[in-house]
C-alpha positions in Angstrom: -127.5 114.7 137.8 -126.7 116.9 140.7 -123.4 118.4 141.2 -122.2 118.6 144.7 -119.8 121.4 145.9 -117.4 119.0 147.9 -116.5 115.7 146.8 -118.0 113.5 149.6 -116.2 110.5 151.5 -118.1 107.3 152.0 -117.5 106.0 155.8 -119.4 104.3 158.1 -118.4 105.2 161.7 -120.4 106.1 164.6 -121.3 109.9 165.3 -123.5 111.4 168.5 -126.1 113.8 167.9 -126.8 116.8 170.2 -129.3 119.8 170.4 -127.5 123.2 169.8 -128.0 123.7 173.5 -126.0 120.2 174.3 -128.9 117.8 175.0 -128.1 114.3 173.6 -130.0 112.8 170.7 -128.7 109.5 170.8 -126.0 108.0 168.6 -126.3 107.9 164.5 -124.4 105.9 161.9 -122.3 108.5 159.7 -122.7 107.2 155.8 -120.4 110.2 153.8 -119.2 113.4 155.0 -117.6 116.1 153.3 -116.6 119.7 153.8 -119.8 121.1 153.3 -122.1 118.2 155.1 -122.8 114.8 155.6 -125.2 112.2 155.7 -126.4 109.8 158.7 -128.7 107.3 159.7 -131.0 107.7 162.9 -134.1 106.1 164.0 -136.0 108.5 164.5 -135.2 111.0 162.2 -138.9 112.5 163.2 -138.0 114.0 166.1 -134.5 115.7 165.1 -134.8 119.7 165.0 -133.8 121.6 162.1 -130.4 122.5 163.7 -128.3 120.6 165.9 -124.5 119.1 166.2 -122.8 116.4 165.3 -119.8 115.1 167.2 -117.7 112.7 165.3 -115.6 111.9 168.1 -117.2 109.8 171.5 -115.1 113.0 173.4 -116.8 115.6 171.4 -113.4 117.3 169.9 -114.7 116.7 167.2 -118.0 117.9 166.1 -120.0 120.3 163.8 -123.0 122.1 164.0 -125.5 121.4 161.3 -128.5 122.6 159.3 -130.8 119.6 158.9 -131.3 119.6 154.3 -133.5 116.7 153.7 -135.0 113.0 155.3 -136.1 110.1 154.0 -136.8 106.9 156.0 -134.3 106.9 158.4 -131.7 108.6 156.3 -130.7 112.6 157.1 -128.1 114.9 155.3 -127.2 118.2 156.9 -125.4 121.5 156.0 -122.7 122.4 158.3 -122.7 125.8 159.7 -120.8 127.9 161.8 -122.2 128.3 165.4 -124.6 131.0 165.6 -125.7 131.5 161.3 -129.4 131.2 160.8 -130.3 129.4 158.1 -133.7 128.7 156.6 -134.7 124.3 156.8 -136.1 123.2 153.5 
């Protein structure tokens, strides 16, 4: 069994997903978060670049940018980062 860094919080809220330069992706469904990520559900998870930023707020206040860890079906968990690290996607 893994062991994760930061205990993670089950929600289920709504989050928007953006580019790093601000483009919209569309809206997700935000499953657990935690200090170090989260996880989401999009439709098409396909098409989502290895980093973006997800606002958890409709205003944007709110939001982190990510490093997109791992897919499966229409599931997506990201690493949050802080504006402007490089990271390598798995």
């Amino acid at each position: 069994m893994r062991t994760r860094k930061h205990p993670r919080q089950i929600v289920h809220t709504v989050g928007f997903l953006y580019t790093s330069d601000g483009w919209p992706l569309g809206e997700c469904t935000v499953r657990d978060i935690s200090v170090g990520g989260a996880k989401f559900v999009h439709k098409i998870t396909d098409e989502l670049p290895g980093t973006l930023v997800l606002a958890l707020s409709k205003d944007g206040n709110v939001r982190r940018s990510c490093q997109l860890v791992w897919r499966k079906d229409d599931q997506v968990g990201v690493r949050f980062v802080r504006p402007g690290a490089h990271h390598t996607v798995r």
